[in-house]
C-alpha positions in Angstrom: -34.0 19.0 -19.3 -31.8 16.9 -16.8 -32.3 12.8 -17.3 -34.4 11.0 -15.1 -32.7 10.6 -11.6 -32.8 7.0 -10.4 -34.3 6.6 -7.0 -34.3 2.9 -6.3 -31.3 1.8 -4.2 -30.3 -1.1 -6.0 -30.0 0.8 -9.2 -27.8 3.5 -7.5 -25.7 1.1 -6.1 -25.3 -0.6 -9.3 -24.4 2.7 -11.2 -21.8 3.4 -8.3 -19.6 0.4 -8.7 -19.7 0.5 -12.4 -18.2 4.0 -12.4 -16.0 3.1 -9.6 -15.2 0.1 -12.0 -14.8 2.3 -14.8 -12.3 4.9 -12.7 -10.0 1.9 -11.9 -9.8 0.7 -15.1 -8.8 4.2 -16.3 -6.1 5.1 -13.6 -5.1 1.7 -14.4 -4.4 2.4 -18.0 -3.1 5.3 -17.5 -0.5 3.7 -14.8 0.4 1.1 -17.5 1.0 4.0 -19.9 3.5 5.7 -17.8 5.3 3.0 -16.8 5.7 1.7 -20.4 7.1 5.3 -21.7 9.3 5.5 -18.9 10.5 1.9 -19.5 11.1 2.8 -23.1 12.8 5.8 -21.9 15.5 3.7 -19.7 16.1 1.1 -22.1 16.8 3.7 -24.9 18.8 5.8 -22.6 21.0 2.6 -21.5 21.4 1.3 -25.0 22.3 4.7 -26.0 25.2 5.2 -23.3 26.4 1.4 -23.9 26.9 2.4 -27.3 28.9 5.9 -26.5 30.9 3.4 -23.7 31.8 1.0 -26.5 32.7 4.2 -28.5 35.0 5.7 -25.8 36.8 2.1 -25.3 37.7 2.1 -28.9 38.7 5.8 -29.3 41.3 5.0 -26.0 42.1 1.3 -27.9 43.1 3.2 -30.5 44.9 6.3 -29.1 47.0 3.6 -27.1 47.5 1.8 -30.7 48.9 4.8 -32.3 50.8 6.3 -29.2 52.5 3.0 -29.0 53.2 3.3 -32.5 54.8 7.1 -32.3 56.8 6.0 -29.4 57.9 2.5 -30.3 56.8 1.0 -27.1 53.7 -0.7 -25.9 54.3 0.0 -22.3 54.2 3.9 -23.0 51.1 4.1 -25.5 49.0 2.0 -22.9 50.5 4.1 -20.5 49.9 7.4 -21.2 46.6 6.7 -22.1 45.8 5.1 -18.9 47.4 8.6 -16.9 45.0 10.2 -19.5 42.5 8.2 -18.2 43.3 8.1 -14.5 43.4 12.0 -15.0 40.1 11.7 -16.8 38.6 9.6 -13.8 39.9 12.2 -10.7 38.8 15.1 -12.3 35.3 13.6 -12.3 35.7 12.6 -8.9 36.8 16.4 -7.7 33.6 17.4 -9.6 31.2 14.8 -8.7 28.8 17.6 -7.1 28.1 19.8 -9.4 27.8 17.6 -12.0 25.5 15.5 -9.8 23.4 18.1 -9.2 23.3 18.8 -13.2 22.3 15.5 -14.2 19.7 15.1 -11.8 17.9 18.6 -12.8 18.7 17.4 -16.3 16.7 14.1 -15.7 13.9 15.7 -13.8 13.1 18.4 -16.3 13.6 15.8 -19.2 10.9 13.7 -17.5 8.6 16.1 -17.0 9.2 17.5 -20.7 9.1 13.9 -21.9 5.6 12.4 -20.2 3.3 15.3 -18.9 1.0 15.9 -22.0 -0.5 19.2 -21.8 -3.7 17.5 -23.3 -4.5 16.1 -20.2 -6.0 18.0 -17.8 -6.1 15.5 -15.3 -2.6 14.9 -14.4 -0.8 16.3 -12.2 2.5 18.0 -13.6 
């Protein structure tokens, strides 16, 4: 048995906005949902590579330290390990393509891994 069909126009108008209401509100949530995880996403990812940056700066503080140490001069410690990291720096720079290209298939297949449920037949992924 199929429930009664409404006929009146009022009552078919009424029934139309509220599920028009009701779809709003969902792709609404659902908006707010995706933009929250990938906000989460970003602000874990930059606090992450802020922390490895902080890292880095100490490990070449401290290389400079104990080069300056080994060769009894200042000037040479902090300068061999800013040649290291001039080195460092132009060998990114010859391979800023491929790399580029890595990174941004890293962070396309991470998003899609991270925030397309399967559940959800709905969405588009």
């Amino acid at each position: 048995m199929q429930p009664e069909q409404p006929t009146d126009l009022n009552t078919l108008w009424n029934l139309v906005k509220d599920y028009v209401y009701i779809r709003l509100q969902y792709f609404r949530l659902i908006a707010v949902e995706k933009v929250s995880k990938m906000m989460a996403d970003v602000i874990s990812s930059l606090g992450l590579i802020v922390c490895i940056l902080m890292a880095f700066l100490g490990a070449c503080f401290t290389l400079a330290c104990y080069l300056s140490e080994l060769l009894q001069s200042f000037t040479w410690g902090f300068g061999l390990v800013s040649l290291l990291l001039t080195f460092i720096a132009l060998l990114t720079l010859w391979t800023k393509d491929k790399f580029e290209k890595k990174m941004v298939n890293l962070f396309i297949s991470r998003f899609f891994d991270k925030h397309c449920d399967e559940e959800d037949p709905d969405e588009d992924c």
